[in-house]
N, C-alpha and C positions, 0 to 999 in steps of 0.2 A: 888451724889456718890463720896465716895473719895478714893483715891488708884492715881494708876501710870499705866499706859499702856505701855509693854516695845516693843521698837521695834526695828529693827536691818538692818544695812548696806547690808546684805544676810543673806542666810542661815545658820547654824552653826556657827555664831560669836560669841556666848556666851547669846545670849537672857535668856536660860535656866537659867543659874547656876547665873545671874543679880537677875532676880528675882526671885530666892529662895533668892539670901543673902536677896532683899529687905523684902521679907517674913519674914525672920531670926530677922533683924534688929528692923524692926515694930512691931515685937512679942513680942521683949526685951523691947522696948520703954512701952508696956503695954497696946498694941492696942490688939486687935479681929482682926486676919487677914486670909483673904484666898486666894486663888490663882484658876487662870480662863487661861483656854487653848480653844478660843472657837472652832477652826478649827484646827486638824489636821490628815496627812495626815502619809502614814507609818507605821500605827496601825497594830496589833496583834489580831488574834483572840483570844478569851478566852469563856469559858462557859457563862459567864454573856454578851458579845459582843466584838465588837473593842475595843482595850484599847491600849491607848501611853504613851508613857512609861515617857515623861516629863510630859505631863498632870497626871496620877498617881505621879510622884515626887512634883509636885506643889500642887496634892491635899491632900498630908501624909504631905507634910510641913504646913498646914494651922491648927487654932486655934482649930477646932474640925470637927469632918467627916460630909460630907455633901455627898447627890450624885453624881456619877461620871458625868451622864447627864449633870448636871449643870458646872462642871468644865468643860466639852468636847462634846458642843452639835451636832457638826459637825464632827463625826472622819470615815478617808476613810482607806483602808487598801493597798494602791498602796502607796508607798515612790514617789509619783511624784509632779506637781502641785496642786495645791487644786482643782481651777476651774474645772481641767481634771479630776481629782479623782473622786469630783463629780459629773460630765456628765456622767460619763460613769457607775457611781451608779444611777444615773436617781434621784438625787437628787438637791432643787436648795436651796442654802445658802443666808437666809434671814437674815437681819440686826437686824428685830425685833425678831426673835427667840434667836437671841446673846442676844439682850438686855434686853427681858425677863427674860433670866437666868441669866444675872448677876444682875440684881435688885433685885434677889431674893436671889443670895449670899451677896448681897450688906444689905441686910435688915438682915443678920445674919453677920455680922461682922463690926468694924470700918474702916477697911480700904481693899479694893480688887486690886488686884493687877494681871493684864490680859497680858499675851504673845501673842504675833502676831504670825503667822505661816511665815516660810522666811522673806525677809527684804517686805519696804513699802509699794511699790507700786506692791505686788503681787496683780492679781486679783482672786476674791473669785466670780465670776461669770460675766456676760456681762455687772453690769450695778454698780456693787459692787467691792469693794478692799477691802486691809487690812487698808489704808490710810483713809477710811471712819469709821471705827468703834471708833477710839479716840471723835471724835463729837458726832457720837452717844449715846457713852457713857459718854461724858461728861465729861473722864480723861483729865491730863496733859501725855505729852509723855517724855518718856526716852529713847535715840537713844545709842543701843549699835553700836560700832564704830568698824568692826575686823580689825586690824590693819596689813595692809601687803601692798605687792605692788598694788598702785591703789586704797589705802583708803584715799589719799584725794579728790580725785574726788568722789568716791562713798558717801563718808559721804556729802562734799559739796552738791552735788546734793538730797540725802535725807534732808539734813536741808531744804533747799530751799523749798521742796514740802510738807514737814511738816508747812512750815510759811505758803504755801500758801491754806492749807489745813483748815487755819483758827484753828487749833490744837496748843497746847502751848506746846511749849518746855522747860521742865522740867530743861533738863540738861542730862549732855552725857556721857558715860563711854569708853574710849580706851580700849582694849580687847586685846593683842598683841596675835598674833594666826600665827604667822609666827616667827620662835625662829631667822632664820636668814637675816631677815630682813634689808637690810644694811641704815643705816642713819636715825633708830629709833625715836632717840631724835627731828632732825631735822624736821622730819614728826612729832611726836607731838605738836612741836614749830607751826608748819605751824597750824596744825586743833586751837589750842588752840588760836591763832592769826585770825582765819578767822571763827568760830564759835561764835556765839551770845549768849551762854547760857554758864550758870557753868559745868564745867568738874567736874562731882563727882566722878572721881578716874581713874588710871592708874593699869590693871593688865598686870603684867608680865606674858609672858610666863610660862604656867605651864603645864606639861605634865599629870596631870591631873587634872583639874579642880574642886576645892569646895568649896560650901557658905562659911567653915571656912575662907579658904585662902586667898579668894578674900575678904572677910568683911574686913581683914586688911588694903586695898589696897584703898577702899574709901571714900568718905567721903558724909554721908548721911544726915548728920545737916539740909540743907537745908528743904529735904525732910519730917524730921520730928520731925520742927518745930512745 
């Protein structure tokens, strides 16, 4: 399987709007690409079922329609934790039904590309994470980084358990998600001096976030080589 599993310091960092630009970028390169939300939580009802609203963005940015099942086979309609959303749906979120489905987007595109639901080490049940699904599936990971007070400990502490998750890290994106932020740079300095992996870009603050904006802001060489 090849693609990127993106995952994130917390919730709301920017996981989202990462990987569409990667989606964006991969597309131009002249890949078959799709996008895979396995778990989320949040949903909307609609006539056809639950439906969230990043996973339908992830799945209109991909090479060509595929089922929504397959991009979101786990979706709860409580904005709360996963593992709770599902308990309390009497539902229990297995690894291989993730991995099913995406081998099966994976067998119609060149590259897939999977969102985590919150940051790493949420758990998706009593014996299961989000921190487990990169091996299973066999991605590299890409750690979005939200940049505010308290992100260098947080992102320190996710790299660490991504190394030791036996999970490869990709490489990292800064997200600035706090406009005022005091001693920016110097907190960049600091992540970019104590992380092991390429920084593939710096976004600015922006009051609203998108693939366009950010595709400027990094740099994806690495990626799609």
């Amino acid at each position: 399987m090849k693609g990127a599993f993106i995952t994130g310091t917390d919730t709301d960092c920017g996981k989202t709007e990462i990987a569409l630009t990667l989606l964006e970028a991969l597309g131009q390169s002249g890949r078959t690409v799709l996008g895979m939300k396995p778990v989320a939580s949040g949903c909307k009802p609609t006539p056809a079922g639950l439906r969230n609203r990043d996973a339908r963005r992830l799945r209109t940015r991909g090479s060509h329609p595929v089922p929504y099942d397959l991009v979101n086979p786990y979706a709860f309609e409580p904005a709360i934790a996963p593992h709770i959303a599902a308990d309390l749906a009497g539902v229990a979120i297995r690894s291989t039904v993730i991995k099913t489905a995406a081998e099966r987007l994976a067998a119609q595109s060149d590259c897939l590309v999977v969102e985590g639901v919150g940051g790493w080490r949420v758990p998706l049940g009593p014996t299961l994470a989000v921190s487990d699904l990169p091996s299973a599936l066999d991605l590299p990971v890409i750690l979005v980084s939200g940049i505010r007070l308290g992100c260098i400990n947080h992102s320190l502490l996710t790299v660490e358990s991504i190394r030791a998750s036996g999970a490869r890290l990709a490489g990292w994106v800064a997200n600035r998600i706090d406009p005022d932020m005091p001693c920016y740079d110097e907190n960049l300095a600091t992540l970019t001096g104590l992380i092991d992996a390429p920084c593939l870009g710096r976004v600015p603050w922006m009051k609203s976030l998108d693939p366009q904006g950010i595709a400027g802001c990094l740099d994806l060489a690495p990626l799609l080589a």
